[in-house]
C-alpha positions in Angstrom: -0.3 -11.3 17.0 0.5 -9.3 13.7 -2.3 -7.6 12.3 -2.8 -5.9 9.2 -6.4 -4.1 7.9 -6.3 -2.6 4.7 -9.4 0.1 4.1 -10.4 2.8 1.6 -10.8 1.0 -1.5 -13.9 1.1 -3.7 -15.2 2.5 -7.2 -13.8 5.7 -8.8 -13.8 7.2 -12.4 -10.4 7.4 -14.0 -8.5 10.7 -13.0 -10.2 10.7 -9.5 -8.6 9.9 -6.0 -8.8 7.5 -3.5 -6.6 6.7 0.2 -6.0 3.5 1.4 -5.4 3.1 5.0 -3.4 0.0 6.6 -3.2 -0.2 10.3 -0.9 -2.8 12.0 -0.7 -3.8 15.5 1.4 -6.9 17.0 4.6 -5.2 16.2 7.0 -2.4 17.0 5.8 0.1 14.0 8.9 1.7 13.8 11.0 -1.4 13.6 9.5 -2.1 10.1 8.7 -1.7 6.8 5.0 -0.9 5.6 4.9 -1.8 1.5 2.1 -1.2 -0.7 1.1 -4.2 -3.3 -1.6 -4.8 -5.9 -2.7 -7.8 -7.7 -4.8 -7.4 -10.8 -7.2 -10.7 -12.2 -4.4 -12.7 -13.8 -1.3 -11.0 -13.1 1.3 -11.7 -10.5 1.4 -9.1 -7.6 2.7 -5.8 -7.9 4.6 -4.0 -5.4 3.8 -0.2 -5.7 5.3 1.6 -2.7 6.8 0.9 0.7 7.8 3.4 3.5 9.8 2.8 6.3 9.3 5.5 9.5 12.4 5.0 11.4 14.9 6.2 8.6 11.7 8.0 6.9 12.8 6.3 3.5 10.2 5.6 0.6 9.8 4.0 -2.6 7.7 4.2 -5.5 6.9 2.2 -8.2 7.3 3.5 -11.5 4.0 3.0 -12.7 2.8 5.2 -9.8 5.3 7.7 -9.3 4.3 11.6 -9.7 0.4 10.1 -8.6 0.5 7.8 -5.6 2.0 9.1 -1.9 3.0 6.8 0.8 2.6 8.5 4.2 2.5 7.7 7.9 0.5 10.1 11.0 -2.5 10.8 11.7 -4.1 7.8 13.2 -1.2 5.7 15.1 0.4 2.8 13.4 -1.4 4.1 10.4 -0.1 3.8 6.8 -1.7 5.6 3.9 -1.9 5.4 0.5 -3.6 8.6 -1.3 -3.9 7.6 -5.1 -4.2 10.4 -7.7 -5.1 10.7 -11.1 -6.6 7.2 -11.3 -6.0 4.8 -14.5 -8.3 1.6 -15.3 -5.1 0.1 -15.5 -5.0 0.6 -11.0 -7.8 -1.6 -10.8 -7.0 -4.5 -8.6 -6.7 -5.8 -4.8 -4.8 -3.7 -2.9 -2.7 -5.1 0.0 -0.7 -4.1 2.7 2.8 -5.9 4.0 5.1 -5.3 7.2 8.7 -6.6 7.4 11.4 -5.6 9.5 13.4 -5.5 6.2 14.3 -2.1 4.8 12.1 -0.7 2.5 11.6 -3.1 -0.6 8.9 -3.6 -2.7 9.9 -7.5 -3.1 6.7 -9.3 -2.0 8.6 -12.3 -0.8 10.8 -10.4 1.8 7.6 -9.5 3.8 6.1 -12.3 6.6 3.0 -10.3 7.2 0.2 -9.0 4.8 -3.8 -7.7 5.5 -6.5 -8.9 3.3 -6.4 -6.7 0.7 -8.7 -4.0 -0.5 -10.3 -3.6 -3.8 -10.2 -0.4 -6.1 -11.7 -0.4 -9.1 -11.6 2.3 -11.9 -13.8 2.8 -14.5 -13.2 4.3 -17.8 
């Protein structure tokens, strides 16, 4: 079974950090993408990063490049992803997505996605 746990989110000031952490199990890691999405009260979802660790290829939305980094290690089966420089305009439920796609952020090319995480950041 496909599992995905988002953790890290919470309360932060604008212009502080935070690092999400997605572990998967039920699947070959390697085999698949890991994308980052978010989904602010009354907006459509957002996808904001994906990484794929068998080719090593990323991608970043460009509302996030230059602050947010997408990262595998540490921890096995572990994706991160360490926000920087923080905008009230982050705020919303983070979520993580596997697909044995290459790396996309397309929400509808992933099968599996985690609960989603909340960050919220205060002006």
């Amino acid at each position: 079974e496909v599992q995905l746990v988002e953790s890290g989110g919470g309360l932060v000031q604008a212009g502080g950090s935070l690092r999400l952490s997605c572990a998967a199990s039920g699947f070959t890691f390697d085999d698949y993408a890991i994308g980052w999405f978010r989904q602010a009260p009354g907006k459509e979802r957002e996808g904001v990063s994906c990484i794929r660790s068998s080719d090593g290829s990323t991608y970043y939305a460009d509302s996030v490049k230059g602050r947010f980094t997408i990262s595998t290690g540490n921890a096995k089966n572990t994706v991160y992803l360490q926000m920087n420089s923080l905008k009230p305009e982050d705020t919303a439920v983070y979520y993580c997505a596997a697909d044995s796609s290459p790396c996309t952020v397309v929400a509808a090319m992933y099968d599996y996605w985690g609960q989603g995480t909340q960050v919220t950041v205060s002006s």
